[in-house]
Z-matrix of the N, CA and C atoms (Angstrom, degrees):
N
C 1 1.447
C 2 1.531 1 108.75
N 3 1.792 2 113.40 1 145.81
C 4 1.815 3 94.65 2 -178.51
C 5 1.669 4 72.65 3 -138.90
N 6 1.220 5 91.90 4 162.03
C 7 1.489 6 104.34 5 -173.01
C 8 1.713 7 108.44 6 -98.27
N 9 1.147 8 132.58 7 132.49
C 10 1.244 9 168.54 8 90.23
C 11 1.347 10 106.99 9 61.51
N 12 1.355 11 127.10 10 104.06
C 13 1.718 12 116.58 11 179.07
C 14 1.136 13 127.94 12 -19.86
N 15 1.563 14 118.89 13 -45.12
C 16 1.537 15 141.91 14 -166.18
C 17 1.587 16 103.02 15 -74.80
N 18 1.576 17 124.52 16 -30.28
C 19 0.930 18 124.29 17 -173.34
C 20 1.399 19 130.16 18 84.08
N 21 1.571 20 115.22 19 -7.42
C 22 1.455 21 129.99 20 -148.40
C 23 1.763 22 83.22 21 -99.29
N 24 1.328 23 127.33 22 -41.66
C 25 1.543 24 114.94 23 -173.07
C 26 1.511 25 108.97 24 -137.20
N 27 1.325 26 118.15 25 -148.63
C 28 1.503 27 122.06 26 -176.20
C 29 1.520 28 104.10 27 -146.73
N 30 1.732 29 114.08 28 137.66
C 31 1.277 30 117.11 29 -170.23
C 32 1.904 31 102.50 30 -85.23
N 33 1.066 32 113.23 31 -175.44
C 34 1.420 33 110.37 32 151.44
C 35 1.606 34 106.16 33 -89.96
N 36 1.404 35 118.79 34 150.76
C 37 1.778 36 125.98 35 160.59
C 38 1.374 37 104.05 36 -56.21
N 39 1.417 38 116.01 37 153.16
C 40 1.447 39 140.37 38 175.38
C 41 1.817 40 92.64 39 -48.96
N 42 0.786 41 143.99 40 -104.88
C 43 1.469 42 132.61 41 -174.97
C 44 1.564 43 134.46 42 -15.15
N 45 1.799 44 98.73 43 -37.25
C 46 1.322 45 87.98 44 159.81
C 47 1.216 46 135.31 45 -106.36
N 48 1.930 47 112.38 46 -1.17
C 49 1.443 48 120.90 47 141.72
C 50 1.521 49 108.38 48 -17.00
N 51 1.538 50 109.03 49 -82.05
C 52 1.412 51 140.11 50 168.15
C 53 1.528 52 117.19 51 -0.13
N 54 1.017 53 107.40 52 -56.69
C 55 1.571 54 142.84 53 -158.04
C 56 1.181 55 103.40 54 -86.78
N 57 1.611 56 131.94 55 -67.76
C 58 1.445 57 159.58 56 159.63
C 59 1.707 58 102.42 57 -28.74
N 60 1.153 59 107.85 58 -67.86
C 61 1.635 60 113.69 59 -177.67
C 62 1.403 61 113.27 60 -59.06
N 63 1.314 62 111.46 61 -34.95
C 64 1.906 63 119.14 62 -162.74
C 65 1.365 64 109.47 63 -95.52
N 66 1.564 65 108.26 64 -1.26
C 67 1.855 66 109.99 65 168.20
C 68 1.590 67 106.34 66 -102.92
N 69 1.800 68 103.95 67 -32.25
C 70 1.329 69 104.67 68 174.72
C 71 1.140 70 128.27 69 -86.48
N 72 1.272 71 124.73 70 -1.04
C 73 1.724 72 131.52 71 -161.37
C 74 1.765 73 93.97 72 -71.10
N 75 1.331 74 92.27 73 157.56
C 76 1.810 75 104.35 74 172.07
C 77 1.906 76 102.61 75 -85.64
N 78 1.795 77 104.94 76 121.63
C 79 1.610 78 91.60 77 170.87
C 80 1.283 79 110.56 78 -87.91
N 81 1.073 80 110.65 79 159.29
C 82 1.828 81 134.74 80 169.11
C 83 1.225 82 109.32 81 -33.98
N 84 1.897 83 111.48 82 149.62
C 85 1.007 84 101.62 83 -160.76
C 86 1.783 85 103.88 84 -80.79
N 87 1.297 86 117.39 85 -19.53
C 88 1.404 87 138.88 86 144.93
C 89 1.414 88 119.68 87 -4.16
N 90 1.462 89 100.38 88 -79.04
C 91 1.408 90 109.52 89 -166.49
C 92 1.448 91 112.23 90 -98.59
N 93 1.331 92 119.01 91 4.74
C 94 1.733 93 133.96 92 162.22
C 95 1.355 94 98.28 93 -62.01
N 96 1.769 95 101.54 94 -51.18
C 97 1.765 96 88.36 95 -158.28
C 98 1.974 97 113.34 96 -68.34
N 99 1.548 98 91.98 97 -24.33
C 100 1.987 99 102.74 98 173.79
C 101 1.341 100 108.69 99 -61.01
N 102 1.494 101 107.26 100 -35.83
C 103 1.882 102 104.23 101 -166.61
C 104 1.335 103 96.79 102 -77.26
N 105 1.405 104 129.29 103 -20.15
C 106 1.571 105 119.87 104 -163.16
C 107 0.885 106 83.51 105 -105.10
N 108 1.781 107 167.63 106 -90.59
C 109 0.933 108 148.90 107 -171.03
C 110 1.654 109 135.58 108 -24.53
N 111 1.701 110 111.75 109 -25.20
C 112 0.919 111 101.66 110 -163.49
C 113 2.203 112 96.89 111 -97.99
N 114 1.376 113 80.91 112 -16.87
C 115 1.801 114 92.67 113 -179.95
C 116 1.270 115 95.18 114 -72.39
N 117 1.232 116 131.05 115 -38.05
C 118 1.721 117 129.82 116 -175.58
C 119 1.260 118 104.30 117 -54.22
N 120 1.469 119 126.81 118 -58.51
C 121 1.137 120 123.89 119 171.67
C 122 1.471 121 131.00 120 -28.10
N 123 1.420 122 91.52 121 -66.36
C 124 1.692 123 118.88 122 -158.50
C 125 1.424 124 84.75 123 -71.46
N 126 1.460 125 152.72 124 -33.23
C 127 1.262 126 147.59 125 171.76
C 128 1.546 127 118.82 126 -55.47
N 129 1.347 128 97.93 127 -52.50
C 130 1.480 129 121.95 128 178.84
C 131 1.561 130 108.22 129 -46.50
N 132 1.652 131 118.26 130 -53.52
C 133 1.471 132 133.96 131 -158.25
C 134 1.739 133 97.97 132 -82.44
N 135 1.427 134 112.03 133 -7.37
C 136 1.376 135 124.16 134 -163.11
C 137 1.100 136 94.97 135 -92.02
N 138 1.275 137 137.05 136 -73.09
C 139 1.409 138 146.23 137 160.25
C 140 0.821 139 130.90 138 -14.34
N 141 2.009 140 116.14 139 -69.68
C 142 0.929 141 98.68 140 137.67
C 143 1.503 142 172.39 141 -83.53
N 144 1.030 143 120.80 142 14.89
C 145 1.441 144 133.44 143 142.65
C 146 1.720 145 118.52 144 -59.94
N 147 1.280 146 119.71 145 -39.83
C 148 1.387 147 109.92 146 149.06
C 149 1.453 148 146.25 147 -39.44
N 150 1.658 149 81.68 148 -32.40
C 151 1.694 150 105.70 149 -172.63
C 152 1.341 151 114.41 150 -82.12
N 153 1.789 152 108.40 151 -38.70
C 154 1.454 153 115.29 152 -179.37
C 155 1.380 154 103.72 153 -75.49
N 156 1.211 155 143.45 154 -23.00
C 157 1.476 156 122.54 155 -172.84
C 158 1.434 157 103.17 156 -89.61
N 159 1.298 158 121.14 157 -1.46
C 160 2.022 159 125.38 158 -179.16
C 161 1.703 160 88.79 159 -82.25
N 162 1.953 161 116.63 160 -49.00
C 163 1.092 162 90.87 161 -135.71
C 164 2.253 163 74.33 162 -152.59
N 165 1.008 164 103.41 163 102.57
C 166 1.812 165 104.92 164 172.47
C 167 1.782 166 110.74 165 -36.39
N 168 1.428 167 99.83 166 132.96
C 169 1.290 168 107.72 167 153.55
C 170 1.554 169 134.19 168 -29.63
N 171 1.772 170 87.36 169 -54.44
C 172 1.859 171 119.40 170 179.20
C 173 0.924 172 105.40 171 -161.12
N 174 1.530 173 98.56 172 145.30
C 175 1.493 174 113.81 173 -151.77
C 176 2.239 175 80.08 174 -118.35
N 177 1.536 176 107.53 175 151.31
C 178 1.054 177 96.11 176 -179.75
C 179 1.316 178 92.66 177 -136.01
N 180 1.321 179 131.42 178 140.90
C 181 1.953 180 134.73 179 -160.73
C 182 1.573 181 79.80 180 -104.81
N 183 1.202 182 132.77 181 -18.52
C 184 1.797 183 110.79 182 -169.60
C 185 1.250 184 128.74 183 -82.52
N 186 1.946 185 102.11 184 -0.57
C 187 1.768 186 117.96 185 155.56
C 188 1.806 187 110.64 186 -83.51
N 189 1.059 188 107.29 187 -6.68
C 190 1.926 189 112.02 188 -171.13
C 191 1.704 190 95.88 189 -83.80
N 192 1.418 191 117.10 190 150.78
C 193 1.292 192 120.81 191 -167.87
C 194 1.740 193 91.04 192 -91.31
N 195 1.286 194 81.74 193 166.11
C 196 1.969 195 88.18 194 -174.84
C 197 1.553 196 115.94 195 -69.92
N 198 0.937 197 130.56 196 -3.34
C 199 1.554 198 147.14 197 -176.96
C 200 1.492 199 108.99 198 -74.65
N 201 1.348 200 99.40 199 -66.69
C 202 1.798 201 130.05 200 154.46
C 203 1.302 202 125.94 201 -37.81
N 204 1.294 203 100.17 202 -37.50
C 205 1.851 204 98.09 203 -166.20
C 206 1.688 205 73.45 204 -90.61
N 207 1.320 206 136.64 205 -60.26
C 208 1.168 207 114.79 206 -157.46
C 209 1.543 208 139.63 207 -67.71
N 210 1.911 209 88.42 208 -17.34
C 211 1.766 210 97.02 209 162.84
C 212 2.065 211 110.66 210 -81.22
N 213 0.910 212 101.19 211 9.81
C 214 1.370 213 115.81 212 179.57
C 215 1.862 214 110.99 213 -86.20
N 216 1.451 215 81.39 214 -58.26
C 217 2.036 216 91.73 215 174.51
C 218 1.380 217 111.94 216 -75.71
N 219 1.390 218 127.28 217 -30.61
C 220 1.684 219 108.99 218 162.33
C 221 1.069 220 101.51 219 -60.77
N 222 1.329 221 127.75 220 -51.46
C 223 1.503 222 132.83 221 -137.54
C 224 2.176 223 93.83 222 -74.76
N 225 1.174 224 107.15 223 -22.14
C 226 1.371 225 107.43 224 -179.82
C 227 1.377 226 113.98 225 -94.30
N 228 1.751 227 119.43 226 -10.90
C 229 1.887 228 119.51 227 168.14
C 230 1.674 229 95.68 228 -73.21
N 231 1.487 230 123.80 229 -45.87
C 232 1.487 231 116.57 230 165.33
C 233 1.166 232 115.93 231 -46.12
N 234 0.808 233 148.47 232 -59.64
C 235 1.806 234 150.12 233 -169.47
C 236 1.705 235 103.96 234 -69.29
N 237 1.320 236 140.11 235 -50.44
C 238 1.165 237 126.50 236 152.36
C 239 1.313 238 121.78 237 -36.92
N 240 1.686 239 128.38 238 -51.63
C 241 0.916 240 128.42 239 175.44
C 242 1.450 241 132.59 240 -54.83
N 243 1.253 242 112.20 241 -25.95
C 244 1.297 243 135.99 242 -169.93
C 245 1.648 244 107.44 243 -50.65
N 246 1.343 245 113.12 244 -35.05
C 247 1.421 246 110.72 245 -151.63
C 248 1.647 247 78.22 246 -131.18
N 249 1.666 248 85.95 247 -140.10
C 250 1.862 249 99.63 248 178.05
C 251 1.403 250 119.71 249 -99.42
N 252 1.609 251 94.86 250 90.27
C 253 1.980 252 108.79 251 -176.56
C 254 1.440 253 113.10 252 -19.93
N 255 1.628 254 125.10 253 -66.92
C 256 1.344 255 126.39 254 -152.11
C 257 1.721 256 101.31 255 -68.76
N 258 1.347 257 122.33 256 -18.93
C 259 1.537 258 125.43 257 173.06
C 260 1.664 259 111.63 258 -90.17
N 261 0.971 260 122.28 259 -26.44
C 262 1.438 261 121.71 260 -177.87
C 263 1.713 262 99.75 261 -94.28
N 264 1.179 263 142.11 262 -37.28
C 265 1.461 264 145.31 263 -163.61
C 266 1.448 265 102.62 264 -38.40
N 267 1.230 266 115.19 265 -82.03
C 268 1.500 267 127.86 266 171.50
C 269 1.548 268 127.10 267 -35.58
N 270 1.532 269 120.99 268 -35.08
C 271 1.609 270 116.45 269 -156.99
C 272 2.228 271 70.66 270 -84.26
N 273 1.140 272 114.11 271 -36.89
C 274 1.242 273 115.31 272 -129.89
C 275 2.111 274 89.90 273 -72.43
N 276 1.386 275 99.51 274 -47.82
C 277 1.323 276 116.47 275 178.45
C 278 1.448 277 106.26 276 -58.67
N 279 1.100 278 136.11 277 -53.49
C 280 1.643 279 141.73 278 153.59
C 281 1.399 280 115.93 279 -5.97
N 282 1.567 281 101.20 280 -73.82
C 283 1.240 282 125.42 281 177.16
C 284 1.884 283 120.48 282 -51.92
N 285 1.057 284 93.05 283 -43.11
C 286 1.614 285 115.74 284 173.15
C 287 1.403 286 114.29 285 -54.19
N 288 0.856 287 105.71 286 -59.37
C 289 1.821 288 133.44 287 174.87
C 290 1.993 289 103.21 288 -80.03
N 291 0.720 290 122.48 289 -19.37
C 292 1.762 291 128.82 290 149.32
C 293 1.409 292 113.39 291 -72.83
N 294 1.253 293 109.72 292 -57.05
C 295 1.662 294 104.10 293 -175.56
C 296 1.689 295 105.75 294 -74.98
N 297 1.344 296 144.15 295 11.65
C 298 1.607 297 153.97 296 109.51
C 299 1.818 298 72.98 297 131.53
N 300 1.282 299 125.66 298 71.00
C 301 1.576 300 136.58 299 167.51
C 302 1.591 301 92.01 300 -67.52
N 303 1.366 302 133.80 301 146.97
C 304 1.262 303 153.81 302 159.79
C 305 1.699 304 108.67 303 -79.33
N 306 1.210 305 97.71 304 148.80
C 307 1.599 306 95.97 305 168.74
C 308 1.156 307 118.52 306 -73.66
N 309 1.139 308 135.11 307 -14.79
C 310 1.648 309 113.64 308 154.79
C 311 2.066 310 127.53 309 -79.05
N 312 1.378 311 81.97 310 -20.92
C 313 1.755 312 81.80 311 155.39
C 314 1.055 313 130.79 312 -91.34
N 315 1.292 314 128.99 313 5.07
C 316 1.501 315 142.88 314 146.83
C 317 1.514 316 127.99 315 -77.11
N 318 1.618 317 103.53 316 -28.32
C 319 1.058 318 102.40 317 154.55
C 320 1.279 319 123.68 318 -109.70
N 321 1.277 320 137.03 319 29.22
C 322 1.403 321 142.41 320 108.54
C 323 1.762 322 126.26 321 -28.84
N 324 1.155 323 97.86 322 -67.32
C 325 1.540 324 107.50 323 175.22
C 326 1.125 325 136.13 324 -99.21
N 327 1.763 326 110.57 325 18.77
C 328 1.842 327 142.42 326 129.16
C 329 1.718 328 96.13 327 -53.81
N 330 1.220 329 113.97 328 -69.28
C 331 1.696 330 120.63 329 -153.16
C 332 1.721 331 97.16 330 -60.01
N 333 1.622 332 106.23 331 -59.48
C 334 1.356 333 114.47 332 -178.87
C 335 1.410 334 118.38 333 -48.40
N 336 0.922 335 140.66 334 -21.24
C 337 1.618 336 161.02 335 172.52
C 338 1.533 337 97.75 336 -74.03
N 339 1.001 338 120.51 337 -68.21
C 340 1.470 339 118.11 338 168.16
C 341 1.404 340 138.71 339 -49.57
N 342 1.338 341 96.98 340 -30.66
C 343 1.681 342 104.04 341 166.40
C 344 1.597 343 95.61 342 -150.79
N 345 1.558 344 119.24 343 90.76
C 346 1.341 345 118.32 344 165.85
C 347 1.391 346 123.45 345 -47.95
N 348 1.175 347 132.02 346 133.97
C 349 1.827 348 145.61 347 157.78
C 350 1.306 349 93.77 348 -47.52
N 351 1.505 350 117.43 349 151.69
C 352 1.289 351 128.59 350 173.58
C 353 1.499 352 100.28 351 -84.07
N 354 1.544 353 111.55 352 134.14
C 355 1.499 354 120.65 353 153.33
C 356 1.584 355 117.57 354 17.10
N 357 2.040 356 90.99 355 -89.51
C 358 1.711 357 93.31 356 175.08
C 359 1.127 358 131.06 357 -65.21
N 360 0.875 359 149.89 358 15.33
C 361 1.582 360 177.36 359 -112.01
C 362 1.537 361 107.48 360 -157.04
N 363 1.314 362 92.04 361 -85.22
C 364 1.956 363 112.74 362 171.31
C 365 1.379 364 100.72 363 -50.55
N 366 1.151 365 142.78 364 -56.66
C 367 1.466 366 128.52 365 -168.77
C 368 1.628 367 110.12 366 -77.53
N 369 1.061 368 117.65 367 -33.84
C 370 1.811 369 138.24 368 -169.94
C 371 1.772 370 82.16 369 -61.10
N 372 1.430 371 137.03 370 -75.41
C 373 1.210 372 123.48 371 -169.42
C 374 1.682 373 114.42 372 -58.40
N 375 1.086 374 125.59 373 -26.74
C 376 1.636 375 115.69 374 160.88
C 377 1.558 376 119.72 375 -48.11
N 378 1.225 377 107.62 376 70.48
C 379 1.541 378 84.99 377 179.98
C 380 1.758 379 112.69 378 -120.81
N 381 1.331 380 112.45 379 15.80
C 382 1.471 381 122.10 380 162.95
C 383 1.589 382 109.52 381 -101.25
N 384 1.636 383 100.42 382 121.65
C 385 1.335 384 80.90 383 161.61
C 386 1.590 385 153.39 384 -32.14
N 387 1.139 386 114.63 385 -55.99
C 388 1.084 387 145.29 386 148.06
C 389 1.815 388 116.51 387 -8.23
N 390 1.747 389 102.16 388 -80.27
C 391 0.907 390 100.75 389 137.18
C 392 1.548 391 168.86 390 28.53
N 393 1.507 392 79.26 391 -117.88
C 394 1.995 393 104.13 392 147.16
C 395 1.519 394 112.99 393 -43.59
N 396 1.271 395 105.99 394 -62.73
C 397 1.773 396 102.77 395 177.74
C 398 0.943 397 142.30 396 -42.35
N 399 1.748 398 109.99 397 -32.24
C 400 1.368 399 135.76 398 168.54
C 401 1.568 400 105.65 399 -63.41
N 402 1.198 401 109.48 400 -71.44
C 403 1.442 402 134.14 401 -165.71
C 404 2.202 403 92.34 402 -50.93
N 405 0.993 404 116.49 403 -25.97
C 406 1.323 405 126.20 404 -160.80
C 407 1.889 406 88.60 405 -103.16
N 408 1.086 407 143.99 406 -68.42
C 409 1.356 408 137.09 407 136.87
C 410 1.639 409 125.39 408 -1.34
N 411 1.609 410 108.80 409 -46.89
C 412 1.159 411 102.72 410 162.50
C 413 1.499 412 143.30 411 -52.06
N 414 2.070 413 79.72 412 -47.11
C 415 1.755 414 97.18 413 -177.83
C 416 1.304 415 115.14 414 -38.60
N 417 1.891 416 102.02 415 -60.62
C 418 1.334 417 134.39 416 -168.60
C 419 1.606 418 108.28 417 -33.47
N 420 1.760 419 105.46 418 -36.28
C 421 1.372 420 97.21 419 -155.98
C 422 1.520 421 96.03 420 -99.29
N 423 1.221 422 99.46 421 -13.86
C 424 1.877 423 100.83 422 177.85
C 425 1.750 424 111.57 423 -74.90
N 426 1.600 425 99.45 424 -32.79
C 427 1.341 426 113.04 425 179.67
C 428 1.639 427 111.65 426 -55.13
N 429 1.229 428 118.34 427 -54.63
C 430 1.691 429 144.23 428 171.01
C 431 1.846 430 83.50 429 -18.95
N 432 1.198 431 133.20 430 -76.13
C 433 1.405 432 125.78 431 -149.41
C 434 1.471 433 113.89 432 -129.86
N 435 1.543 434 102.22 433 14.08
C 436 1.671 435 94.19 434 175.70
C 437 1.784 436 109.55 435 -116.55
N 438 0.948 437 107.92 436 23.73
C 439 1.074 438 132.91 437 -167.70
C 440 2.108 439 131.93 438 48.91
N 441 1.708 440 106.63 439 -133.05
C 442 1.773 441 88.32 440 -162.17
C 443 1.571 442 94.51 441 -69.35
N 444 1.484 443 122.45 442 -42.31
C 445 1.265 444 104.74 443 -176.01
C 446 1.755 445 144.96 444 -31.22
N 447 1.439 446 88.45 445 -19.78
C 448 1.485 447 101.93 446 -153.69
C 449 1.608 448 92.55 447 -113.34
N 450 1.218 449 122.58 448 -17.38
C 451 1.474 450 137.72 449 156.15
C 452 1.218 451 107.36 450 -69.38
N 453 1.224 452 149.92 451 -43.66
C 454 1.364 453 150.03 452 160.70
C 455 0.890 454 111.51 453 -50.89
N 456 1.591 455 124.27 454 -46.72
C 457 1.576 456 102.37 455 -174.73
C 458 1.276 457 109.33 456 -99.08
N 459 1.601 458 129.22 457 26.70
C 460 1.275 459 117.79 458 162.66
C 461 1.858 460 113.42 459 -78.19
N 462 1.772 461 90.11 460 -42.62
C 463 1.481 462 105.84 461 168.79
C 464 1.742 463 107.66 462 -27.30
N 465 1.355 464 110.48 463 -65.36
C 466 1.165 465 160.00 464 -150.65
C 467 1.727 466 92.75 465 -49.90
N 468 1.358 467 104.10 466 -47.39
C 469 1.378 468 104.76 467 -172.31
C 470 1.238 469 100.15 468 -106.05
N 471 1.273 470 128.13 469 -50.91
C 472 1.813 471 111.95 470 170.87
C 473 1.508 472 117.73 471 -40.22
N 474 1.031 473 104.48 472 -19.09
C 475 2.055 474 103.45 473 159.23
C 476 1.390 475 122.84 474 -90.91
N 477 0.981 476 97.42 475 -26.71
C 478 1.676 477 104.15 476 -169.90
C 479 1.343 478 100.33 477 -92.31
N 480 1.452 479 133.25 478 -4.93
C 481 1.573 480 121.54 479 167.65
C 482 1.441 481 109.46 480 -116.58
N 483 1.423 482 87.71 481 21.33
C 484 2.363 483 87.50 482 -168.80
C 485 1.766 484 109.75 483 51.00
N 486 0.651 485 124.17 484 55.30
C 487 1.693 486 110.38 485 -178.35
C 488 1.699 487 86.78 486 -95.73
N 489 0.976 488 80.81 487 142.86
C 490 1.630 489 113.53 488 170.94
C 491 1.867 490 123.35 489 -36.68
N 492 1.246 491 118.60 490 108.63
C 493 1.596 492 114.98 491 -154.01
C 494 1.786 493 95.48 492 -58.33
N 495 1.774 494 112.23 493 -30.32
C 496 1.711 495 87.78 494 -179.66
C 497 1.302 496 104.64 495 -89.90
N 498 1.214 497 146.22 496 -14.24
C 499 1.323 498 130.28 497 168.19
C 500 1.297 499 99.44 498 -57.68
N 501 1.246 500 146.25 499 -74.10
C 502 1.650 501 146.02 500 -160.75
C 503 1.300 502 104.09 501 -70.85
N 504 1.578 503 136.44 502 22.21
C 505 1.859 504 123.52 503 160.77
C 506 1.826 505 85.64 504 -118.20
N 507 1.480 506 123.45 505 -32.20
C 508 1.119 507 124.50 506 172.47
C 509 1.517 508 110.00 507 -43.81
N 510 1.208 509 119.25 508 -77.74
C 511 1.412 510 151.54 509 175.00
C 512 1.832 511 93.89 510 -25.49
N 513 1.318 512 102.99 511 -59.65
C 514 1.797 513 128.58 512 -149.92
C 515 2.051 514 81.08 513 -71.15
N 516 1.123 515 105.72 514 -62.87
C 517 1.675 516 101.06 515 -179.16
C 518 1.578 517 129.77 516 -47.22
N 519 1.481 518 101.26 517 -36.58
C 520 1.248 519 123.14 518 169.42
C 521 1.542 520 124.04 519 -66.36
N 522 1.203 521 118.36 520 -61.38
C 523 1.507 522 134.08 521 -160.74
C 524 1.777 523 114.51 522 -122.68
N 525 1.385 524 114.81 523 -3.17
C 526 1.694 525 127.27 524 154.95
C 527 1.124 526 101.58 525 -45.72
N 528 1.479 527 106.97 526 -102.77
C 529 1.368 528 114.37 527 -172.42
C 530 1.586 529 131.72 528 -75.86
C-alpha cells in the first residue's frame, strides 16, 4: 500500500488495484447466464447425492435374505389392502417387480393377497430397518392411488417402526407422488 498525494489515506498498489477490480467487475450478460447455469448444476448434483445416501436410487430385494423378502410380500398384500385394493394392486406389483422381486416372491404376495396376515403379524416380521423402509416404500406406492386411507397408514408405519424422520421425507419425496 503507498499512501495517497493528499496524505489523508492509502491507495491499493497497481496489482492490487488489479485484483480489487477483477473480483469486483460486473460479468457479461453472456457469461452470467454459464455461471448460473453451471452453479445450478453443480447444486443440483449436490442434492442429489445428498438425497441418495438418505434414500437409494434402487433398491434391489435380491441382497435381502429370503425370510425378509417374504415378510416383505405379505407385508405388501397389507399395504394394498390398506386403502382401495383394485387401485393400489398394480402400482404396488410394478414396484415389486422394479425392486428385481423373484418369482417366488411374487408368488408370495399372489397367496398373501388371497388370504392377508393380520396387521400384527405383517409389522412383527419388519424387524430390520432396512426392511421397514421397504415395507414403508410400499405404502407410499399403494398410497399414490388408493387413496387418504392408505396414506394414513403409511404414516402409520413410519411410526410404528421408528424409521428415521429423514429417511421417511426422503422416501415421502421420492415415492409420494
Amino acid at each position: 500500500m503507498q499512501p495517497n498525494d493528499s496524505g489523508s489515506g492509502r491507495q491499493p498498489s497497481e496489482a492490487g488495484r488489479e485484483a480489487v477490480s477483477r473480483r469486483n467487475r460486473e460479468i457479461a450478460p453472456g457469461r452470467r447466464q454459464i455461471s448460473e447455469a453451471i452453479g445450478q448444476k453443480v447444486l443440483h448434483g449436490f442434492l442429489q447425492n445428498r438425497h441418495q445416501t438418505l434414500m437409494p436410487l434402487s433398491i434391489s430385494l435380491g441382497r435381502i435374505a429370503d425370510a425378509e423378502r417374504a415378510a416383505i410380500a405379505r407385508f405388501a398384500a397389507v399395504a394394498v389392502r390398506a386403502g382401495s385394493a383394485d387401485a393400489a394392486l398394480e402400482p404396488v406389483r410394478a414396484c415389486l417387480i422394479g425392486f428385481a422381486a423373484d418369482a417366488e416372491m411374487l408368488a408370495a404376495f399372489e397367496a398373501a393377497l388371497q388370504s392377508p396376515p393380520p396387521l400384527d403379524a405383517a409389522l412383527g416380521g419388519l424387524t430390520d430397518p432396512e426392511v421397514a423402509l421397504i415395507a414403508f416404500i410400499l405404502c407410499l406406492v399403494a398410497a399414490r392411488r388408493a387413496g387418504p386411507a392408505a396414506g394414513a397408514f403409511a404414516d402409520y408405519v413410519a411410526l410404528h417402526r421408528g424409521l428415521p424422520t429423514a429417511a421417511v421425507r426422503a422416501a415421502e419425496r421420492r415415492y409420494r407422488t
